[in-house]
C-alpha positions in Angstrom: 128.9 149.8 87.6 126.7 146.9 86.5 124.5 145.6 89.8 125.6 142.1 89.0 129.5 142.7 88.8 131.6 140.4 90.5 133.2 143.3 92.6 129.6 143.3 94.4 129.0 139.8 95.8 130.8 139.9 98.5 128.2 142.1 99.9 125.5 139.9 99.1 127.6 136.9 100.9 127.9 139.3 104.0 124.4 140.3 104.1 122.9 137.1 104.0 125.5 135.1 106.6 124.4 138.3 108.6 120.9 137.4 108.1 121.5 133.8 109.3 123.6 134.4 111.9 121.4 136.9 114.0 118.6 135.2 113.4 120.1 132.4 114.9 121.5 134.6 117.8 118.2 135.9 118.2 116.0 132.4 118.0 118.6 131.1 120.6 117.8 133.7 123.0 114.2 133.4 122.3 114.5 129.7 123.8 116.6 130.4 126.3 114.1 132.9 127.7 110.7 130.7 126.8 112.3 127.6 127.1 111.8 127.2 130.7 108.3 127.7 129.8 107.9 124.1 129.0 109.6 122.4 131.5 108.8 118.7 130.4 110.0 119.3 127.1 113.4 117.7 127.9 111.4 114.5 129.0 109.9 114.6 125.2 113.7 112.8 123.7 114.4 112.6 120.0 112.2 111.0 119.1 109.7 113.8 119.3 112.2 116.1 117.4 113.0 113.6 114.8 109.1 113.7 114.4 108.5 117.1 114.3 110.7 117.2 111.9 109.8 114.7 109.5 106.6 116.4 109.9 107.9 119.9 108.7 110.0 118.3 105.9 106.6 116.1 104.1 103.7 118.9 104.9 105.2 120.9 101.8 104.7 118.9 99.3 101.4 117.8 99.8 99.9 119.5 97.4 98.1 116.9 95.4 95.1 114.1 95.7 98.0 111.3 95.4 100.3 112.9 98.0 97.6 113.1 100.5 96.5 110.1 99.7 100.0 108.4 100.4 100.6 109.9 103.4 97.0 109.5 105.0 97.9 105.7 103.9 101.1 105.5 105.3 100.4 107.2 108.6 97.6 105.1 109.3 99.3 101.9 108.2 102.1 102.9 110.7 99.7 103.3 113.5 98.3 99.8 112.5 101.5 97.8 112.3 103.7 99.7 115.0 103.3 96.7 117.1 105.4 94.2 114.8 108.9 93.5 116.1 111.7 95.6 114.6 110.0 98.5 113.5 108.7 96.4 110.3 105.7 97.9 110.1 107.6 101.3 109.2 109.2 99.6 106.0 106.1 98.0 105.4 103.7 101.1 105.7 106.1 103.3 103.7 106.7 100.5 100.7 102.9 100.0 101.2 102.5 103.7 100.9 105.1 104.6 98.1 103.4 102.1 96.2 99.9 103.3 96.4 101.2 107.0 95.6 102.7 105.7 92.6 99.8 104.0 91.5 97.8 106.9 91.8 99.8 109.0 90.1 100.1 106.2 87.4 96.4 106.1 87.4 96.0 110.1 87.3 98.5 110.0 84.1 97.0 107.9 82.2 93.2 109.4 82.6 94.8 112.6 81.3 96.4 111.1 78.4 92.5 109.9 77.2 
């Protein structure tokens, strides 16, 4: 029987929702035993989470000068303008930032063209 026959996938469904779900079981048990190691955590809110990750979705894909370069602008434009009313300075630092990354990578396409 040919390895990719439809009469096989089912175990390839079953093996990876097995997979997932005792990994899950086991990384739920993993914080319920070392959870209490950090005791303030619960003080930290969402908004830590919500950071952390934002954090772990961007860090993949900076893999080039302009994608640095954006987010270096960006995070320090944020820092700069966190004070203005109605979070503001967020659109403004990413609209400030997604422009400079496109820019760049304008900039970067046309110096290879030549």
């Amino acid at each position: 029987s040919d390895i990719n026959s439809h009469d096989l996938k089912h175990w390839y469904f079953l093996g990876s929702f097995l997979f997932f779900y005792f990994n899950w079981q086991i990384f739920t048990v993993v914080g319920i035993i070392f959870g209490s190691s950090f005791p303030e955590i619960k003080d930290w809110g969402l908004e830590f989470a919500m950071s952390a990750t934002f954090i772990g979705i961007v860090i993949p894909y900076l893999k080039s000068k302009p994608m640095i370069i954006t987010a270096i602008a960006s995070s320090t434009l944020v820092l700069i303008l966190k004070d203005l009313p109605n979070n503001i300075g967020l659109i403004i630092s990413s609209i400030i930032g997604i422009s400079i990354g496109v820019l760049l990578e304008l900039k970067l396409s046309t110096s290879k063209k030549k």
